[in-house]
Every structure is written in structure tokens, then in C-alpha cells.
C-alpha positions in Angstrom: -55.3 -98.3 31.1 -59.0 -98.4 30.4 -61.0 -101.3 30.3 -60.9 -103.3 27.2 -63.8 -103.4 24.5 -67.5 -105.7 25.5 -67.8 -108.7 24.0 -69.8 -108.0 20.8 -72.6 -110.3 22.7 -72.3 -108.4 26.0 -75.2 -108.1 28.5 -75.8 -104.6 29.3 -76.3 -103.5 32.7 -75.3 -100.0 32.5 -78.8 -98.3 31.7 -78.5 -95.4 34.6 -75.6 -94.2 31.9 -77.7 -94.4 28.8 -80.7 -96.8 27.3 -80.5 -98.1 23.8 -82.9 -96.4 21.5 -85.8 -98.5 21.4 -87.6 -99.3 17.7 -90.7 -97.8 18.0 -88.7 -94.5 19.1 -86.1 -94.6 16.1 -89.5 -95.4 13.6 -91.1 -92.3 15.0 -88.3 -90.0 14.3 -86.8 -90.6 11.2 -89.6 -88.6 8.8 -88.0 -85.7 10.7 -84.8 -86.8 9.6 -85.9 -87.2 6.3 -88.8 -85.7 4.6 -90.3 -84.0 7.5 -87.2 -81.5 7.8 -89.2 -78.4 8.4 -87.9 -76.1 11.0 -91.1 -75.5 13.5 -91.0 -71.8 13.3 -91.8 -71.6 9.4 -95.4 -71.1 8.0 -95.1 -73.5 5.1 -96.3 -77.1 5.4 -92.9 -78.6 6.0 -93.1 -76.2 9.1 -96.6 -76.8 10.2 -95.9 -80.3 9.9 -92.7 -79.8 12.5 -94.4 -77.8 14.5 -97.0 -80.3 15.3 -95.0 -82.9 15.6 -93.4 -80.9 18.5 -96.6 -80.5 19.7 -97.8 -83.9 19.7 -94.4 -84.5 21.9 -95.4 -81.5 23.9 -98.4 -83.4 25.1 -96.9 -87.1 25.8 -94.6 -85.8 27.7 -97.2 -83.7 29.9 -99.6 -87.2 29.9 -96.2 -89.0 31.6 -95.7 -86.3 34.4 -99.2 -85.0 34.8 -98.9 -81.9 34.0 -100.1 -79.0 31.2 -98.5 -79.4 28.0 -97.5 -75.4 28.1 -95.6 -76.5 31.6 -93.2 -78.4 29.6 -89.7 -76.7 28.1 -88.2 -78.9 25.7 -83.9 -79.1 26.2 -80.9 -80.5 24.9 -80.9 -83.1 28.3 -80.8 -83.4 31.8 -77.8 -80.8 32.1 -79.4 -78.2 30.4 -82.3 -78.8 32.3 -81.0 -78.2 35.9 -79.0 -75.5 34.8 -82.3 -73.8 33.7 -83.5 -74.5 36.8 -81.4 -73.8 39.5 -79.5 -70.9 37.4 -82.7 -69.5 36.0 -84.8 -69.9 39.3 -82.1 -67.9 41.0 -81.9 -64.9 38.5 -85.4 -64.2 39.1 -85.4 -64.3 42.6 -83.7 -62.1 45.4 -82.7 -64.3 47.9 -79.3 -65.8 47.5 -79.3 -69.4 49.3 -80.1 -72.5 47.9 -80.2 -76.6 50.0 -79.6 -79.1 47.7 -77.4 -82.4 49.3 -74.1 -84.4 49.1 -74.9 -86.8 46.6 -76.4 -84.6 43.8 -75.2 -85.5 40.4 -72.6 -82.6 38.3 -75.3 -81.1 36.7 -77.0 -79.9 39.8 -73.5 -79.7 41.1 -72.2 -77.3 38.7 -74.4 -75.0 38.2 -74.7 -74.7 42.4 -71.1 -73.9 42.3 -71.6 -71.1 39.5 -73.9 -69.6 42.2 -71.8 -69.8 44.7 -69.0 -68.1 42.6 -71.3 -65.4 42.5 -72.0 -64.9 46.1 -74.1 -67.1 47.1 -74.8 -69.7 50.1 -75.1 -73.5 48.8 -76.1 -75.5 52.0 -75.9 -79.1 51.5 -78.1 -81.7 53.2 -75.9 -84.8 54.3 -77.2 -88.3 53.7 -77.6 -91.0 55.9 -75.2 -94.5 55.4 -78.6 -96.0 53.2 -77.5 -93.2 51.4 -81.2 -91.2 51.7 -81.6 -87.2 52.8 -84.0 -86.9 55.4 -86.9 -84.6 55.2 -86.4 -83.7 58.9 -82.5 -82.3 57.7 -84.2 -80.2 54.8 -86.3 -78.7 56.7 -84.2 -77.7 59.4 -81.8 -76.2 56.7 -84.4 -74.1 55.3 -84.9 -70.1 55.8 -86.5 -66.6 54.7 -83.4 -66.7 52.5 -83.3 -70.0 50.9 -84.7 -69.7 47.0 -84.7 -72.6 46.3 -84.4 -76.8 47.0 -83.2 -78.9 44.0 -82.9 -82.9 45.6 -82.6 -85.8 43.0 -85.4 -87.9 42.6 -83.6 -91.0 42.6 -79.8 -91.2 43.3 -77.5 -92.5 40.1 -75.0 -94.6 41.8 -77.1 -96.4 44.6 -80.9 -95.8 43.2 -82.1 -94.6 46.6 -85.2 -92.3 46.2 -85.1 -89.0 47.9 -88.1 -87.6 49.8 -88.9 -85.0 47.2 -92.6 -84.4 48.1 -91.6 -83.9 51.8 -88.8 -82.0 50.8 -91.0 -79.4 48.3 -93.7 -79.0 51.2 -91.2 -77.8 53.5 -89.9 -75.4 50.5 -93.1 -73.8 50.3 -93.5 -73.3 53.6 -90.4 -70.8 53.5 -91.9 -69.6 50.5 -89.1 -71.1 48.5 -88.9 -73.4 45.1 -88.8 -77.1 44.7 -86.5 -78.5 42.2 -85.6 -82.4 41.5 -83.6 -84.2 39.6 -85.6 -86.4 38.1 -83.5 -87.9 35.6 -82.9 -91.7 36.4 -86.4 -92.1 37.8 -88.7 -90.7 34.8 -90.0 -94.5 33.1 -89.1 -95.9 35.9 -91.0 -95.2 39.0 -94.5 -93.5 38.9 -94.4 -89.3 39.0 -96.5 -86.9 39.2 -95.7 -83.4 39.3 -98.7 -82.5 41.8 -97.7 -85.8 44.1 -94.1 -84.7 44.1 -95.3 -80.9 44.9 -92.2 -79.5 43.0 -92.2 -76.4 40.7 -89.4 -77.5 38.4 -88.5 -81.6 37.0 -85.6 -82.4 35.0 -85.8 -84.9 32.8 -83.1 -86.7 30.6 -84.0 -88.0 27.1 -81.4 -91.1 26.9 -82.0 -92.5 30.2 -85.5 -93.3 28.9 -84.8 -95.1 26.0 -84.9 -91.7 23.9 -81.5 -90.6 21.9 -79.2 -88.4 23.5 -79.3 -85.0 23.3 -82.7 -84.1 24.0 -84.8 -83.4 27.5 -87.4 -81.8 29.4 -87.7 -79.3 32.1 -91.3 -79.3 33.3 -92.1 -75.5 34.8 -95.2 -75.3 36.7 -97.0 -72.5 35.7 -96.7 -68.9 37.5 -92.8 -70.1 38.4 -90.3 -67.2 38.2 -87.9 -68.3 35.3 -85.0 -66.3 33.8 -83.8 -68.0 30.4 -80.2 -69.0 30.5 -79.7 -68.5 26.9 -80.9 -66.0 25.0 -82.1 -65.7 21.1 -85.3 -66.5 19.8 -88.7 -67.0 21.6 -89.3 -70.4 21.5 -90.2 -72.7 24.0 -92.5 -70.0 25.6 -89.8 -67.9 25.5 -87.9 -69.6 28.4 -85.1 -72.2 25.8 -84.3 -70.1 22.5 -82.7 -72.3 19.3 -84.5 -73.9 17.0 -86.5 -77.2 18.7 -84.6 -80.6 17.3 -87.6 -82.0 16.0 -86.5 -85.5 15.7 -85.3 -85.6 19.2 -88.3 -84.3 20.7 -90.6 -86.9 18.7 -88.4 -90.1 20.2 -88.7 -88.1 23.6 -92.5 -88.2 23.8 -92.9 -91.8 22.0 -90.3 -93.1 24.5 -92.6 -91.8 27.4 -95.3 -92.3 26.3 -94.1 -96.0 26.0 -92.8 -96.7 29.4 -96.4 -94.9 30.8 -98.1 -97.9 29.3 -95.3 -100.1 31.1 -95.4 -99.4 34.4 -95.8 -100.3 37.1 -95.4 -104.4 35.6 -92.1 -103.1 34.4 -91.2 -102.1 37.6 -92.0 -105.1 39.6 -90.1 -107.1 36.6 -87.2 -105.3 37.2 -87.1 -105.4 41.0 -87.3 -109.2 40.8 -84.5 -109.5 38.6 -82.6 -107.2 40.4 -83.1 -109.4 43.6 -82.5 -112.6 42.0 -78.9 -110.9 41.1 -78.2 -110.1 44.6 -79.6 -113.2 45.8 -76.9 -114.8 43.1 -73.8 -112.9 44.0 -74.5 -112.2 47.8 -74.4 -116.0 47.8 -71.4 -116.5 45.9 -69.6 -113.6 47.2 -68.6 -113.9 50.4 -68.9 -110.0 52.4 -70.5 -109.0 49.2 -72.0 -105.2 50.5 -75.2 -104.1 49.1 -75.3 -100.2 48.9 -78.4 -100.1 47.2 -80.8 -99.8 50.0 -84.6 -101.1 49.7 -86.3 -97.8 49.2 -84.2 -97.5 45.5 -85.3 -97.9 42.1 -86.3 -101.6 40.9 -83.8 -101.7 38.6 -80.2 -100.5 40.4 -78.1 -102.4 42.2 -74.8 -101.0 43.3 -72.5 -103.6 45.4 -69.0 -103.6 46.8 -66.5 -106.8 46.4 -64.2 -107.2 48.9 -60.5 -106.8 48.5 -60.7 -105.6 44.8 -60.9 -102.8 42.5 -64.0 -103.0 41.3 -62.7 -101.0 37.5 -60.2 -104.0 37.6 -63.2 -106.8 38.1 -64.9 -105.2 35.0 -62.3 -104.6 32.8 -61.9 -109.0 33.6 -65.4 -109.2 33.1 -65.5 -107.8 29.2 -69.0 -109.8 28.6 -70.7 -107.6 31.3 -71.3 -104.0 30.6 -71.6 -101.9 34.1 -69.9 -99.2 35.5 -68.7 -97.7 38.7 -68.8 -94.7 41.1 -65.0 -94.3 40.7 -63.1 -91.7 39.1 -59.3 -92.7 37.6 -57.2 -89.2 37.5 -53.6 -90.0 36.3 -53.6 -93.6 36.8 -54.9 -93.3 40.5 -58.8 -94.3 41.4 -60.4 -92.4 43.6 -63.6 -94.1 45.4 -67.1 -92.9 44.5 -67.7 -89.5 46.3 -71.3 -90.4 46.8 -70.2 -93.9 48.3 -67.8 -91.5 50.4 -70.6 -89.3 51.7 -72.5 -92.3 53.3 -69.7 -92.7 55.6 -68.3 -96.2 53.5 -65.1 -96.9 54.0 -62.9 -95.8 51.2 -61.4 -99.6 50.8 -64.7 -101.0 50.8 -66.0 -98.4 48.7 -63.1 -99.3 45.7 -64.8 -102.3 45.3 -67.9 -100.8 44.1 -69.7 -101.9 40.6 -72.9 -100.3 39.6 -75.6 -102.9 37.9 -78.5 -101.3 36.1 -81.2 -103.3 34.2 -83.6 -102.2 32.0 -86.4 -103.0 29.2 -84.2 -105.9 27.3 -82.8 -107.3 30.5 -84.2 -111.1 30.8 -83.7 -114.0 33.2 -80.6 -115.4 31.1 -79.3 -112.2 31.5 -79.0 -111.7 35.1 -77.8 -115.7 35.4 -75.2 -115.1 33.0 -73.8 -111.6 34.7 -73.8 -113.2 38.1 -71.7 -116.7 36.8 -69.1 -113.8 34.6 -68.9 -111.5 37.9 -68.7 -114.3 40.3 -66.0 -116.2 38.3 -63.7 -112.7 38.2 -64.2 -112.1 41.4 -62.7 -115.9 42.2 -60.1 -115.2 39.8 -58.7 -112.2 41.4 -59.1 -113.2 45.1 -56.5 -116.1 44.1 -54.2 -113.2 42.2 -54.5 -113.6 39.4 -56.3 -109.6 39.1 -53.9 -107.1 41.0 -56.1 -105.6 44.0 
């Protein structure tokens, strides 16, 4: 049984799934809904309008990683992103091994496996019980035949940020590429592409307040690239299809947006994310933190002892979170990344992911921590089965 319908006044805390669209994003793209429908390619004045209105995009979106606006290849999201990357940065080159690590999300996972269908080595990096990969364990899995590292930026589930820029260097040494994953940390932590040293960044359009259905993959130039689909010559040649104009607008406004944020947004978000743990860890007796300190401000994953932590959400309908879990025929199956820390597989069914964002406020957290608290009191006395 799923869990039932949010209360139509629920406080969402489920932003590392997807971020609301904000106002100033929906504003900016509905001329290219509307009267602005030219497709990009065209000559006419609807066209030219589209086109620089893709351009305009082109360039926020280069002013929030730091990079040249010909470096960034618009996408339909994060998943087509990494799949040009790791799929496209392995048909150009001739070696045939790739490190990546245990905790990487499915769209880095996938396409590794597609490789490895197709004869090649995927060595994975494991992470320690703070759930981080070190840089000393990527570089002693590197060699002549590795072409290429793709590590996450900044881990879904727990929020703990990998050691890209140590990771990249190491690459390079080897003469290999650097790919991240930089999906849940774009708007949320400072990047730069040069400070990160990586050749290739994904980025996801609706975990930055953008719609879904629209990314980034940022290609520094002089990187080997093969397209993975093939048709027209847009996006330099490197992402046929016509550009979804709309989408790419509310990408670059978005950004563009949480650049003029940070880093106060950041240090908001970190304070209200403590004063939730400070709230629960004190209610909650043997409350576990997962999250570990070096994590984004804004995630906190915990476990709650001696429950299902599905069940204490699907009692807690005025809180919107999620978990690590998977359900397969009526069974749950812990989070595989919780699993891959080395946490118990008990301890780990209790796990419920918190993620704040933009509209979060002070009531907010309060209110979360009294709702989860309460449920958890509820079922330790029975009244939720374990």
C-alpha cells in the first residue's frame, strides 16, 4: 500500500526529489509558451527571437558554473546528461575502464552498466560509514586504462560531498577524464568548473527550482565527445532535437537566481537543518544521523529506531519527505546507499530523508519535528506495525 495523499497544507521537505517552480522562473517562460513559439533554428523573427532567448540561457547558466557559454549543452535533465557523459566520453576514447563509486545515483549507474555490457571494466570506489569516497581510494584505483572518473558532487540520500576536485586531479594525472554528478548540489553549494578541475558537470533542471525536463551538461572545451543521439546539429553538434525553449529560459533564470542567493541561502538552510536535528535527536531517543557534517546545508537523512521509516511517513501525511527504501512486491528493501556504509540493514529501515529548500521557514521545521516526533511516539507504543 502506498502512502496516503499530503495534507493539502503539507510542509515540504522533499526538495533533493524536485523544487517547486519558483515565480520569477514560470514569468520568464511563458512568452515561449505563448507568443514566442519560434523554433530556434528558423530565420524569421519568431526564430531569432527563440534563438536568443536560448542564448541568453546559454550564458546564465555559464555565469553560475564559471565557465564559457559554448561549454554548455543544453539536455532534457540530469539522466540525459550523465549518459552523454559517461556513454559519450567512452565512445571517443580507447581505453575501456571507468571508477566511479557505490553510492552513485541510476543515472550514472545505468549507463555504467551499459558499458560494462559492452566489455568493459567498471571499478567502483567504496565509501566510508560517513558515507564519503576518499581521494586516496580514487587514486589508487586509477590506471593507463581508466577513461574516465564520474563521482557525484553531492550524494542524494545523505548530502555528503565527494572530493571531486581531488578526485579530477588524480584523473588527469592518468591522463583520464573527470566527470560529476552535480545534480543536487548546483544552487546549493558554490561551483566552479575550474575549482572542481572536472571536464564534464551534470546538472538537473528541477532540483533547482527550474521545471522538469530540462538540464545541462557543461563540456570543457577540447573534451572528446561522441553524441549519444543523433539527428540535427544543434547544441554544437553534441545533443540533436529541437532546444525546448521554455525549459531552457526557466533553467537559466533559476540559476541565475540561486547565484545571487548564495552563500546566505546556504548558511539559512544549514541552521534550519540543525535546529531539526537538534529537535528530533532530542525527542528521539537513538535517533541516528547519517548525514555527516561535510553534506549539503539543506539534507538531513536520519534513522528511527524500531520502525519503518515508509510506515512513519505514510502516519505523518502533513510532512512531505522521502526515503532511501525501495518496496518490490509488498517487501522494503533498505536504502542500498545506507547499505554500502556498512549500516545495519534494521537500522537502516528506519531511514527518512529531510530536504529543505527556498520556502522552508522556522514554523516549518517546528511543525515537521512536533508531526515526526508524535508518529514516532505513536508507533513505538503500537499503534504503527514495525
Amino acid at each position: 500500500m502506498g502512502a496516503p495523499a499530503p495534507a493539502p497544507d503539507a510542509i515540504y521537505l522533499d526538495h533533493n526529489a524536485t523544487t517547486p517552480v519558483l515565480p520569477e522562473v514560470l514569468e520568464a517562460m511563458l512568452p515561449y509558451l505563448t507568443s514566442q513559439f519560434g523554433n530556434p533554428s528558423s530565420e524569421h523573427a519568431l526564430g531569432r527571437s527563440a534563438a536568443q532567448a536560448v542564448h541568453t540561457a546559454r550564458e546564465q547558466v555559464a555565469a553560475a558554473l564559471s565557465c564559457h557559454p559554448d561549454e554548455v549543452v543544453f539536455t532534457s535533465g540530469g539522466t540525459e546528461s550523465n549518459n552523454l557523459a559517461i556513454r559519450g566520453a567512452a565512445a571517443a576514447s580507447s581505453r575501456r575502464r571507468v571508477v566511479s563509486s557505490t553510492v552513485e545515483h541510476p543515472a550514472t549507474e545505468r549507463p555504467l552498466e551499459h558499458l560494462r555490457a559492452r566489455g568493459w571494466t567498471v571499478t567502483h570506489v567504496p565509501v566510508t560509514p560517513q558515507g564519503h569516497v576518499t581521494a586516496a581510494d580514487v587514486a589508487a584505483a586509477l590506471g593507463p586504462d581508466v577513461a574516465l572518473v564520474t563521482l557525484m558532487l553531492a550524494q542524494n540520500e545523505t548530502g555528503a560531498l565527494m572530493p571531486v576536485a581531488q578526485a579530477a586531479e588524480a584523473a588527469h594525472g592518468v591522463g583520464a577524464l573527470a566527470h560529476t554528478d552535480a545534480a543536487q548540489a548546483v544552487g546549493k553549494v558554490a561551483i566552479t568548473v575550474d575549482g572542481l578541475g572536472v571536464d564534464l558537470l551534470s546538472v538537473a533542471g528541477h532540483k533547482c527550482y527550474a521545471p522538469k525536463g530540462v538540464g545541462a551538461l557543461y563540456v570543457r572545451r577540447g573534451t572528446p565527445l561522441h553524441p549519444v543521439l543523433l539527428g540535427a546539429g544543434q547544441e554544437h553538434g553534441r545533443r540533436p532535437g529541437t532546444e525546448n525553449v521554455a525549459a531552457v529560459v526557466g533553467l537559466g533564470v533559476a540559476l541565475a537566481m540561486a547565484q545571487g542567493r548564495l552563500p546566505e541561502e546556504a548558511v539559512r538552510l544549514a541552521g534550519l537543518r540543525d535546529e531539526l536535528w537538534a529537535v528530533l535527536s532530542t525527542m528521539v531517543p537513538g535517533l541516528v544521523r547519517f548525514t555527516p557534517e561535510q553534506a549539503l546545508p539543506n539534507t538531513l537523512t536520519v534513522g528511527f529506531p524500531g520502525v519503518s521509516g515508509r510506515d512513519l511517513l505514510a502516519a505523518t501525511p502533513e510532512v512531505a519527505a522521502s526515503t532511501g527504501s525501495a518496496c518490490h512486491s509488498g517487501e522494503e528493501t533498505p536504502s542500498a546507499v545506507l547499505l554500502a556504509m556498512g549500516v545495519d540493514p534494521a537500522v537502516a529501515r528506519g531511514a527518512v530523508r529531510l530536504s529543505l529548500g527556498h520556502g522552508t521557514t522556522v514554523a516549518d521545521v517546528a511543525r515537521a519535528g512536533r508531526a515526526l516526533v508524535g508518529a514516532y511516539r505513536r508507533a513505538a507504543v503500537g499503534r504503527i506495525t514495525a
